[in-house]
Backbone bond lengths (Angstrom), bond angles and torsions (degrees), N, CA, C in turn:
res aa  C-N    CA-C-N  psi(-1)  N-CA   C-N-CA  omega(-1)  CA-C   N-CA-C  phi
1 X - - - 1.457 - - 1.528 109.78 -
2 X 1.321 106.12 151.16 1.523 107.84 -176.62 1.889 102.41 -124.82
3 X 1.128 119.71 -171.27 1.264 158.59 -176.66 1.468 117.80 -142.09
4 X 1.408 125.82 94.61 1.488 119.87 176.83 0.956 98.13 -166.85
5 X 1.481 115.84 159.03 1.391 139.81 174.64 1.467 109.01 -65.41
6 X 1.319 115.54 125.95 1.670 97.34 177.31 1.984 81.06 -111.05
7 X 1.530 98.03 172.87 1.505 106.01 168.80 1.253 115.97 -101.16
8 X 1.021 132.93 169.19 1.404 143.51 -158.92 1.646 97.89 -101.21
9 X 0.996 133.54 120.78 1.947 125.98 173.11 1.703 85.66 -103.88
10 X 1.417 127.44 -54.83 2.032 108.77 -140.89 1.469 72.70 -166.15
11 X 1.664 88.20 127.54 1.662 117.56 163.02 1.490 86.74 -128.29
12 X 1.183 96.76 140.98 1.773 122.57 159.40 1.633 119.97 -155.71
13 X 1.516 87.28 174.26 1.864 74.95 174.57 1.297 115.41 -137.76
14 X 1.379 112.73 140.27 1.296 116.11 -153.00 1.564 115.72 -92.23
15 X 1.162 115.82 -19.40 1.927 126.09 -164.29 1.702 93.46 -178.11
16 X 1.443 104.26 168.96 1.634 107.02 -178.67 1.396 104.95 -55.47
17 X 1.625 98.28 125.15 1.754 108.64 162.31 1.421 104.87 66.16
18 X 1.641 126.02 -8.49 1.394 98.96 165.69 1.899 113.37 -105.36
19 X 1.261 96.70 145.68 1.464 97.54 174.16 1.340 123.92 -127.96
20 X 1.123 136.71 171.09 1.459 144.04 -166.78 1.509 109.69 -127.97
21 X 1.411 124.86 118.24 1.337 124.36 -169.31 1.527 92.40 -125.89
22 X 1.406 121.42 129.71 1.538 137.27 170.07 1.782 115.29 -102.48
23 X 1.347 133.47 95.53 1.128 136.19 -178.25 1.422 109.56 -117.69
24 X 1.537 118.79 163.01 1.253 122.82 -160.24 1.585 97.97 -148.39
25 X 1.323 105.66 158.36 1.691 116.64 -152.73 1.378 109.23 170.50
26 X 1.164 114.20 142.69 1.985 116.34 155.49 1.116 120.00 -26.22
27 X 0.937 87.38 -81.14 1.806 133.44 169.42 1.512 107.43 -5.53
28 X 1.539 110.35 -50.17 1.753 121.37 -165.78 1.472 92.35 -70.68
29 X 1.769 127.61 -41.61 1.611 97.22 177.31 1.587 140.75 -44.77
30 X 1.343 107.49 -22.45 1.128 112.26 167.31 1.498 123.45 -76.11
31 X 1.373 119.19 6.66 1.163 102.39 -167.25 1.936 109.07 -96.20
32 X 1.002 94.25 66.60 1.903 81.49 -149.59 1.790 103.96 -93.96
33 X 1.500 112.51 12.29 1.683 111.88 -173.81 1.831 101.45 -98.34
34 X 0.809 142.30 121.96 1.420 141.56 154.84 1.322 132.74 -54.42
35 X 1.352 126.17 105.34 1.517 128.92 -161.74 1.630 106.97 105.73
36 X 1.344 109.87 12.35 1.778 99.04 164.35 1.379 95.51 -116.37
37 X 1.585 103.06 171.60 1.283 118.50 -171.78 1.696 120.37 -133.39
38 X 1.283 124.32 -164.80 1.548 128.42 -170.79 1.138 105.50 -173.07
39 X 1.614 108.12 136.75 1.220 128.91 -143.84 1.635 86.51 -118.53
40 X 1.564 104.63 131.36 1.042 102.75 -167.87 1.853 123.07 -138.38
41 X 1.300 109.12 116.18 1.615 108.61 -168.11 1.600 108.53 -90.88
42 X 1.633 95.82 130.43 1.286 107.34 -156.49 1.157 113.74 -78.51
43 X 1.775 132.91 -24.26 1.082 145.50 -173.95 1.806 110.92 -169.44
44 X 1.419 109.51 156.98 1.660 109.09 -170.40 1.466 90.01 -58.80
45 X 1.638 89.70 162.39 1.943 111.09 146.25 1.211 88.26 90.36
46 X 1.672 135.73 -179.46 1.292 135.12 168.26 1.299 139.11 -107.42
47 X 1.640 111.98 41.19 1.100 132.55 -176.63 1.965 98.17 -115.34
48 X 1.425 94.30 87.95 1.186 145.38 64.17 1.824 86.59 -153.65
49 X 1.106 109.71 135.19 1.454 131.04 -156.08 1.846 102.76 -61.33
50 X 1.475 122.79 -38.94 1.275 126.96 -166.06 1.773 98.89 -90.95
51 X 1.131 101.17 151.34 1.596 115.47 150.44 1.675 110.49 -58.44
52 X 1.059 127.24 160.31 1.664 119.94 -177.90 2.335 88.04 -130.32
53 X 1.417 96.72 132.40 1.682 103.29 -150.86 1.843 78.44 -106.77
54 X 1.156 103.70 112.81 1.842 124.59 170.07 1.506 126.12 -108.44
55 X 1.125 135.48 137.15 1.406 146.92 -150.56 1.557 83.26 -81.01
56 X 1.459 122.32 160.44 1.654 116.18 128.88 1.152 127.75 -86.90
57 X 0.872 108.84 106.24 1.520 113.66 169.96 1.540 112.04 -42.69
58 X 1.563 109.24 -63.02 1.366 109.70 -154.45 1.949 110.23 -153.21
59 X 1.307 126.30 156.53 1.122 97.83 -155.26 1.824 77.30 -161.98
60 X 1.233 91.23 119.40 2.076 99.23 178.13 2.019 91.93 -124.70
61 X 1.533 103.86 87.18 1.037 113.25 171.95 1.893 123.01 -34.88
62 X 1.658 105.60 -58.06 1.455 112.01 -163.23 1.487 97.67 -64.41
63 X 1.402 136.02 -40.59 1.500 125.71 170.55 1.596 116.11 -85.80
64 X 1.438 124.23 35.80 1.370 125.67 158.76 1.643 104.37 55.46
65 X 1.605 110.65 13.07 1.787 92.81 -178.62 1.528 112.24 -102.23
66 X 1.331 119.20 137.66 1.260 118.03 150.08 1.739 125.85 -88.93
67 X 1.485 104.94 152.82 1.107 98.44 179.54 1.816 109.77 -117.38
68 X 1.419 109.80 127.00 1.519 87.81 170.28 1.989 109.17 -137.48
69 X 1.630 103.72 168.80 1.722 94.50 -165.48 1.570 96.67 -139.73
70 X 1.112 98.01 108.88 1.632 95.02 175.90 1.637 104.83 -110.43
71 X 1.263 88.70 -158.25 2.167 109.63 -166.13 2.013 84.32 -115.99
72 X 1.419 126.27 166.42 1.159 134.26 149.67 1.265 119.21 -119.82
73 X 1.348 108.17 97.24 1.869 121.83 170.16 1.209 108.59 -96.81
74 X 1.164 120.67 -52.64 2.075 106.45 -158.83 2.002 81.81 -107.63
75 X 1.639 76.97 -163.15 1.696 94.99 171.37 1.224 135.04 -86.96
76 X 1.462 119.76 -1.03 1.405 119.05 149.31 0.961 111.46 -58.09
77 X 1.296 133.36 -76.98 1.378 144.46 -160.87 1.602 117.20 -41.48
78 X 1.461 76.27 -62.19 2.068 85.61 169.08 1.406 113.49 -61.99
79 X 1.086 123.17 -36.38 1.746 112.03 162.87 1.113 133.96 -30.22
80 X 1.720 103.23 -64.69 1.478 149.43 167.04 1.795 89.69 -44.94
81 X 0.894 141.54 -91.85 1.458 147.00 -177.03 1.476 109.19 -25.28
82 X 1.484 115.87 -38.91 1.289 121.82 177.09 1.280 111.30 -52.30
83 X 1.242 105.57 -58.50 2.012 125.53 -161.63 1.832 96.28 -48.99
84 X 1.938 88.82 137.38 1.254 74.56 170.87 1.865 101.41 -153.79
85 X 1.226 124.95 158.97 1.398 134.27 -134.58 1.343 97.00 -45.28
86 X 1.533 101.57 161.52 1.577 125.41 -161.48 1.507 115.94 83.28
87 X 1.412 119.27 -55.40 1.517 127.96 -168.07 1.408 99.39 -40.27
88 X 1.428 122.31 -177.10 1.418 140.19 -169.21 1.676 99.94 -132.17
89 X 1.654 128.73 136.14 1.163 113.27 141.66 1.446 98.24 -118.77
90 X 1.245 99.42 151.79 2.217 107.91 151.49 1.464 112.05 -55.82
91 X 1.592 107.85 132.00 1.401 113.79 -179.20 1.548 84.35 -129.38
92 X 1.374 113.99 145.03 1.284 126.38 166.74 2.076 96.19 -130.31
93 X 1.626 96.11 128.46 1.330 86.97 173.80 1.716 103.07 157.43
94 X 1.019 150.23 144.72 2.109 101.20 23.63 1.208 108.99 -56.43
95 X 1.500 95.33 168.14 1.902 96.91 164.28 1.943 89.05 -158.16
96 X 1.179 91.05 156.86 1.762 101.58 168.19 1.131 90.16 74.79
97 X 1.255 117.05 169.59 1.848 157.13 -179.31 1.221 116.96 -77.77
98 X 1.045 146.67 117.74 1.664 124.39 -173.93 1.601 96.01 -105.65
99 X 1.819 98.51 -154.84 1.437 113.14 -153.91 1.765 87.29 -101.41
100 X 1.746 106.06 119.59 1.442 122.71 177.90 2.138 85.23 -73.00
101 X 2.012 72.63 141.91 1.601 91.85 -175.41 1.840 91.48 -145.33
102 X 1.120 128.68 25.04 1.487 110.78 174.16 1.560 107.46 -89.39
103 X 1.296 109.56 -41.56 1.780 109.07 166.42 2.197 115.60 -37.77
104 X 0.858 96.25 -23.28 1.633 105.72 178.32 0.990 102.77 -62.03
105 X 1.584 117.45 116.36 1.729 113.96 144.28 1.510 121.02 -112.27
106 X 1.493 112.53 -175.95 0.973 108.42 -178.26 1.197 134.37 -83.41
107 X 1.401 128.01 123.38 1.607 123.05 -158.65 1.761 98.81 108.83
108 X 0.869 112.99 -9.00 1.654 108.09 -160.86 1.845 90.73 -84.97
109 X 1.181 128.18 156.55 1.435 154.38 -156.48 1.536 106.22 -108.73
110 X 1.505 138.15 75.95 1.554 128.77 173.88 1.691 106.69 -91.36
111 X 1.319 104.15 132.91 1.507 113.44 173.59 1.608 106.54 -98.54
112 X 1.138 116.89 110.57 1.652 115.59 160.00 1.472 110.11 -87.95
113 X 1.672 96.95 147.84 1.790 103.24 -165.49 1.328 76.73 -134.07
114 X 1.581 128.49 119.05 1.857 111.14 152.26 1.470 90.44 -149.47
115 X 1.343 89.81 169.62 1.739 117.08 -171.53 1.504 103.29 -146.58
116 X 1.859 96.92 140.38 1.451 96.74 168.14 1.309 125.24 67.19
117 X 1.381 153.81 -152.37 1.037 146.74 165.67 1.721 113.72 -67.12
118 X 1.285 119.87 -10.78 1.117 114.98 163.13 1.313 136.78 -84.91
119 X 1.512 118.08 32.14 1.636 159.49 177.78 1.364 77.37 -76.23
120 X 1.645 99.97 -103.04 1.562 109.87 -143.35 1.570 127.66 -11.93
121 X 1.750 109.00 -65.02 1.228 112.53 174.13 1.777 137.03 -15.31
122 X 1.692 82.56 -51.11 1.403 107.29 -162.90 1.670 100.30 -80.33
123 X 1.687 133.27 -3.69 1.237 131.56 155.05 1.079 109.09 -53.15
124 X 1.191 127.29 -95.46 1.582 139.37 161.18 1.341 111.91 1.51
125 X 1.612 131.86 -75.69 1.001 126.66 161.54 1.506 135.38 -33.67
126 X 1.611 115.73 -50.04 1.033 99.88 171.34 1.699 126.66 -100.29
127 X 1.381 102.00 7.52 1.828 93.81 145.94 1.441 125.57 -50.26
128 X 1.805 88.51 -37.57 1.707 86.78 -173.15 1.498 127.25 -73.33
129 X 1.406 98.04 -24.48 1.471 119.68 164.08 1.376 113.59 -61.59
130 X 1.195 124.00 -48.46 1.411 119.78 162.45 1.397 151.47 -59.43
131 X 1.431 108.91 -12.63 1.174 157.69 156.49 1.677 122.93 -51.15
132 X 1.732 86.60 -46.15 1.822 108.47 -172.66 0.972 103.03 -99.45
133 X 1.694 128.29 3.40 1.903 125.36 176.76 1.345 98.73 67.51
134 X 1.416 130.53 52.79 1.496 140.76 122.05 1.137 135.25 -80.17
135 X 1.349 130.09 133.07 1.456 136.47 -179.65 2.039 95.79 -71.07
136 X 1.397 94.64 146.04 1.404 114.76 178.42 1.557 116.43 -123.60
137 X 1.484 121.42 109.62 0.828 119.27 149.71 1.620 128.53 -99.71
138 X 1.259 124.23 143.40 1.332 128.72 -178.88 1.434 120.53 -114.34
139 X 1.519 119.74 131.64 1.485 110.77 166.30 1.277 101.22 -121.73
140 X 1.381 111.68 111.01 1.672 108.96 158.17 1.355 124.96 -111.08
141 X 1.595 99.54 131.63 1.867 107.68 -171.47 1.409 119.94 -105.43
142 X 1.410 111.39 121.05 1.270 118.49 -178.05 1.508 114.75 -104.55
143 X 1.341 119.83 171.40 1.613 112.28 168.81 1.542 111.11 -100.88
144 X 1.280 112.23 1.85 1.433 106.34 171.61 1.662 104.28 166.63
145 X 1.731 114.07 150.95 1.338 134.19 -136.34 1.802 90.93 -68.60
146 X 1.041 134.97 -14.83 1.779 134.88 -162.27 1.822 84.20 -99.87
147 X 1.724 143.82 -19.59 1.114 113.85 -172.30 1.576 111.03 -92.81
148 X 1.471 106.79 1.79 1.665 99.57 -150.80 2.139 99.10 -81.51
149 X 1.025 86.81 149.89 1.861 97.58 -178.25 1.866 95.79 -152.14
150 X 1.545 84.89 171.65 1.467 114.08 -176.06 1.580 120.29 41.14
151 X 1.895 100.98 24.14 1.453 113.02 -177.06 1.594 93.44 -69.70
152 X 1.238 143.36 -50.61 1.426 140.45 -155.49 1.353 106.82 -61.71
153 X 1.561 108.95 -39.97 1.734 125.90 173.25 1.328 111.34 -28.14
154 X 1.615 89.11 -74.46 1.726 107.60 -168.59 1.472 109.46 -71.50
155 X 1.129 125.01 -26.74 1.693 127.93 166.51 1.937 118.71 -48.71
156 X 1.644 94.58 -24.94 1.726 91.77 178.23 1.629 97.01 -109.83
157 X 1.403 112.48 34.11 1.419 101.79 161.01 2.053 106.03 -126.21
158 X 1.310 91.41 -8.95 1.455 85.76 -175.58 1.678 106.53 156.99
159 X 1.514 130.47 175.40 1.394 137.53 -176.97 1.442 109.10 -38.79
160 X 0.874 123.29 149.83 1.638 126.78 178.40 1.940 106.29 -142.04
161 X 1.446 99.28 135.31 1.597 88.97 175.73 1.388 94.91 -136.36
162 X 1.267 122.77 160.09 1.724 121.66 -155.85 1.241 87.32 -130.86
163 X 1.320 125.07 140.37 1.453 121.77 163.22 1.708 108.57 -131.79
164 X 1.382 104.19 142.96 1.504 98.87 175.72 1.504 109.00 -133.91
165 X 1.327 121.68 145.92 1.351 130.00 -154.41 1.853 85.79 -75.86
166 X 1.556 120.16 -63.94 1.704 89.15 179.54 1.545 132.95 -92.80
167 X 1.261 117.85 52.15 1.718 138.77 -165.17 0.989 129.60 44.58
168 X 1.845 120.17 31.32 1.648 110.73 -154.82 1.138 85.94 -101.42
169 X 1.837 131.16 14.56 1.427 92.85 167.00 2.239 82.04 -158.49
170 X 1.030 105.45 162.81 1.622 93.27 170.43 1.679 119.03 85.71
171 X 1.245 112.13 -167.32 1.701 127.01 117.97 1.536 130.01 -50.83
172 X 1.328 74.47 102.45 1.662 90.89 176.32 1.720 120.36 -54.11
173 X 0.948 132.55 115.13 1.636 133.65 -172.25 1.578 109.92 120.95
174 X 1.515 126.58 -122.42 1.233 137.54 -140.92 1.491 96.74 -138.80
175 X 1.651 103.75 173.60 1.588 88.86 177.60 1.452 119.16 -104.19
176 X 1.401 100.77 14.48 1.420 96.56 151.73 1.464 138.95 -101.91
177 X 1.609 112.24 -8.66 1.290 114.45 134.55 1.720 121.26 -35.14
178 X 1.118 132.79 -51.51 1.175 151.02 164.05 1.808 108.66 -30.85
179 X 1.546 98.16 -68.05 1.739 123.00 -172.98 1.342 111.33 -56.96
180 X 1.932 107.36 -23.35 1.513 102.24 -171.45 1.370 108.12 -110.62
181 X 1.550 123.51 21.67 1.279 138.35 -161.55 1.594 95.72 -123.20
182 X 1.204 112.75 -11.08 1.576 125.75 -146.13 1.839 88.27 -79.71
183 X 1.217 118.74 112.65 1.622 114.22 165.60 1.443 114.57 -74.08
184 X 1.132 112.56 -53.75 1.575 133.37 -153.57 2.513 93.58 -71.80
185 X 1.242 102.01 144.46 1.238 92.12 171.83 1.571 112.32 -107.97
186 X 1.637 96.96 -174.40 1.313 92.62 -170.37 1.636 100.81 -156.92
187 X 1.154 108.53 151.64 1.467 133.88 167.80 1.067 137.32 -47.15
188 X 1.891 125.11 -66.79 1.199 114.63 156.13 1.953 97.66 -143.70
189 X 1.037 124.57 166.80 1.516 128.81 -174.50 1.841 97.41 -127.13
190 X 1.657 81.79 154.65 1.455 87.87 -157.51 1.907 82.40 -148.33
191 X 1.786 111.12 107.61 1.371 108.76 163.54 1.535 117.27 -129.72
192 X 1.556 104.82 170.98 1.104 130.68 -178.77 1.910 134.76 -139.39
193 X 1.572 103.51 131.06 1.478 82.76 -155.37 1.603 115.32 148.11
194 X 1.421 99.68 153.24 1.502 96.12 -165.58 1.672 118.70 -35.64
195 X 1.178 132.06 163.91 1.383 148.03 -177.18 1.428 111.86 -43.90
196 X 1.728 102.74 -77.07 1.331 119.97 164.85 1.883 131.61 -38.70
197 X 1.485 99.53 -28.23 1.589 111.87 157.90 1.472 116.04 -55.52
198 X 1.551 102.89 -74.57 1.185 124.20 -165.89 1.516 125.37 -47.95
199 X 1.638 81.61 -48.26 1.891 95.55 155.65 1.591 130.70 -56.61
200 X 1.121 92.24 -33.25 1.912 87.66 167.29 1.185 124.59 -108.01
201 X 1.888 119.32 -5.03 1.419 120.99 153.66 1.458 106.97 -56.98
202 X 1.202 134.16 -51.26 1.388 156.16 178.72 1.986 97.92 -28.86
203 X 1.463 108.26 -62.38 1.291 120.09 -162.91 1.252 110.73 -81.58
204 X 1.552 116.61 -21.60 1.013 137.47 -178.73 1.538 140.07 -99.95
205 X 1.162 121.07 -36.42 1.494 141.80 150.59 2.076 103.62 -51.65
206 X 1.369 111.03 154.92 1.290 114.73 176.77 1.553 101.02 -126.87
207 X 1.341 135.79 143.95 1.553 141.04 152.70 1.768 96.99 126.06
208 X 1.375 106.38 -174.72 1.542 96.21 150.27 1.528 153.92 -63.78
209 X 0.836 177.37 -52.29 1.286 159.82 122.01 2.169 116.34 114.21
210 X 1.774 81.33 154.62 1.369 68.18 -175.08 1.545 103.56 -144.71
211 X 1.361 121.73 141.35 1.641 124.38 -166.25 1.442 104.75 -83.35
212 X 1.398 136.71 159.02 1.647 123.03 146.71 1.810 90.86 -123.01
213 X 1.404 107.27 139.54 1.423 107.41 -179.92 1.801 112.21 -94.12
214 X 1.198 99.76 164.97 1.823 87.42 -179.99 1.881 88.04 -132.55
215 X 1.334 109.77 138.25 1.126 119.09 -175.21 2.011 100.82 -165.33
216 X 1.296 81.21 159.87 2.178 107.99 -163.03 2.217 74.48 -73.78
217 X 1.334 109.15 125.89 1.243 117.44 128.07 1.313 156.76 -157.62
218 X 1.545 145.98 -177.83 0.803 142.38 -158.80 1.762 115.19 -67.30
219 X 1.155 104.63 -115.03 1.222 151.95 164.79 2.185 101.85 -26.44
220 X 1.500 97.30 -60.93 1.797 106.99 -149.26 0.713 116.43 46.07
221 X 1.351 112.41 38.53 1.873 101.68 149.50 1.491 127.92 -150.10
222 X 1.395 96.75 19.74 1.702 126.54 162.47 1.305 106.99 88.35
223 X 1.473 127.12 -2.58 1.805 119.70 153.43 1.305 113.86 -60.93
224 X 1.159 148.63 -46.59 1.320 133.44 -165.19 2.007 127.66 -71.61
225 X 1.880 87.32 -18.81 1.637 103.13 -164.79 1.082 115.06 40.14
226 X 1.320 132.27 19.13 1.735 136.05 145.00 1.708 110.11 -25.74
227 X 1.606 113.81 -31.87 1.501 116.00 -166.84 1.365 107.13 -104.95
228 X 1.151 138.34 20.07 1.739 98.35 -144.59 1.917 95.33 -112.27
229 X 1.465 105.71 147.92 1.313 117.10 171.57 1.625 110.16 -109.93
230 X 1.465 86.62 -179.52 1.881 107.50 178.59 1.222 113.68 -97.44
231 X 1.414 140.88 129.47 1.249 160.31 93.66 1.444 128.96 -20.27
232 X 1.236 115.59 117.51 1.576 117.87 158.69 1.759 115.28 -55.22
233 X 1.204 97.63 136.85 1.288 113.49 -175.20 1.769 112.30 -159.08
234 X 1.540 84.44 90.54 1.471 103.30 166.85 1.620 121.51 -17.01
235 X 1.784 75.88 -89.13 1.750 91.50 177.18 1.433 138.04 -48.37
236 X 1.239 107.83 -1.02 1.716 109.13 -165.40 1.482 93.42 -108.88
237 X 1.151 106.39 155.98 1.623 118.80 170.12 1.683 123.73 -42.58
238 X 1.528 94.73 -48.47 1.309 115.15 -166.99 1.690 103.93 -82.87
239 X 1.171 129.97 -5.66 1.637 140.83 -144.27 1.263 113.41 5.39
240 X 1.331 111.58 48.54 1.510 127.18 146.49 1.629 116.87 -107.12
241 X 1.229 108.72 -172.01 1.300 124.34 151.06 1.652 103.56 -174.02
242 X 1.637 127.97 -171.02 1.105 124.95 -156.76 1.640 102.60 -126.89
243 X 0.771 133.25 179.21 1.899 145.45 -176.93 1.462 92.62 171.74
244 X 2.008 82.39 133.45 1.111 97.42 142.87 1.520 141.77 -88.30
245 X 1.486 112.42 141.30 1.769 114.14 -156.97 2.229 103.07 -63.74
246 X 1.479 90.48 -53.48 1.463 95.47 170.95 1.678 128.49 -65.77
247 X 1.138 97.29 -26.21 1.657 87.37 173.71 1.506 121.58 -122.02
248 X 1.461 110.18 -8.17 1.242 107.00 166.99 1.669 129.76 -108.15
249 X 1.494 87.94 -2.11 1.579 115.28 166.15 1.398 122.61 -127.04
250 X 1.355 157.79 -127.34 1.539 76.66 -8.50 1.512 121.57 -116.32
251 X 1.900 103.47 66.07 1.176 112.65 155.39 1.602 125.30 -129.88
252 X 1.472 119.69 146.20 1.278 106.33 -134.83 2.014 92.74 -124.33
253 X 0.703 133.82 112.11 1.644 113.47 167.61 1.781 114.07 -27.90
254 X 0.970 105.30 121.23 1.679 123.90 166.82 1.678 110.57 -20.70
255 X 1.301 113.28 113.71 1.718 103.07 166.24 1.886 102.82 92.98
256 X 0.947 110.51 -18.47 1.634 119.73 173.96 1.609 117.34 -70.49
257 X 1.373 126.80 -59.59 1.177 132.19 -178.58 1.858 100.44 -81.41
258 X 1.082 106.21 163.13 1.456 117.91 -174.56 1.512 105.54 -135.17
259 X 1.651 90.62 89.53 1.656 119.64 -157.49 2.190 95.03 -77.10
């Protein structure tokens, strides 16, 4: 992992409050696992005091660019939205575990499930899946037909089904309305996305599968325990145990964390 300034090439915005920032750096060759992330300081001095921790979306090694797409809630973000080509931010990163893909063969069936800013990731990922001669299916869930983005993306990797919580565009409901509509089978599922998703993709999805969690943290790099969740754990008294979300995730095998 590094620390460096990447430059800014293309900010835009893709749907309300989300935007897409394209920066370029050394640094991005390393980024080559899907489902890790980089923690990223928006401007010197400590206003706004934290790093702000962003998915990769997407990552075109031979031109050094990364791609990443967040939401704007606080004042990092909106900062970040400000910046515009040429400028510099600090990228520190990889960081976290991404989404294991050597079990993939070719012909094999991956279902992506994400919501919300927990989309992006699952681009990246399933290029790579596409890459390895896997069929791609996608469910992405929106709350309504003006938020949906990077549907055209996932359309040149494979099936795409859109769902929006009030029907203006898709499957009407959730994306597991979607999962239980799903004819075609599949191999292993791979989501991303608020808690409450994940938890009922979890109950809902069939085979192996694997979660990435999104959570506020410190440090990213597991000194601060600003992140850390619960694990089942048989053996211990308590049948918990603890992980950290940033450094020991933050993607988790399906049914492991106790969302």
């Amino acid at each position: 992992m590094k620390d460096e300034y990447l430059k800014i090439k293309e900010q835009k915005q893709l749907a309300p409050n989300i935007f897409q920032v394209k920066l370029q750096g050394k640094s991005v060759r390393e980024m080559t696992a899907p489902g890790q992330f980089v923690h990223v300081k928006i401007q010197p001095g400590i206003d706004p005091s934290l790093r702000r921790p962003l998915s990769i979306a997407d990552v075109e090694a031979e031109k050094e660019e990364l791609t990443l797409i967040y939401r704007t809630e606080g004042r990092g973000t909106k900062l970040l939205a400000g910046k515009v080509p040429g400028e510099e931010i600090k990228v520190f990163g990889p960081l976290g575990k991404g989404f294991p893909t050597d079990a993939v063969k070719p012909g094999d069936t991956c279902l992506l499930v994400g919501g919300g800013v927990g989309i992006p990731p699952l681009y990246y990922l399933g290029r790579q899946l596409a890459e390895k001669g896997a069929e791609i299916i996608t469910i992405l869930g929106f709350r309504k037909a003006e938020d949906i983005f990077l549907e055209e993306e996932f359309q040149q990797l494979g099936k795409v089904i859109i769902t929006t919580e009030d029907g203006s565009r898709g499957v009407k409901g959730y994306v597991t309305d979607a999962i239980n509509q799903l004819a075609a089978s599949y191999d292993t599922y791979y989501t991303c996305g608020p808690n409450p998703m994940l938890r009922a993709v979890e109950e809902t999805a069939k085979g192996p599968g694997f979660v990435s969690m999104e959570e506020r943290m410190g440090c990213g790099i597991g000194a601060c325990l600003a992140c850390v969740c619960q694990l089942k754990d048989p053996d211990s008294t308590s049948g918990r145990k603890y992980r950290k979300i940033c450094s020991d995730g933050p993607v988790f095998p399906a049914g492991e964390v106790l969302i």
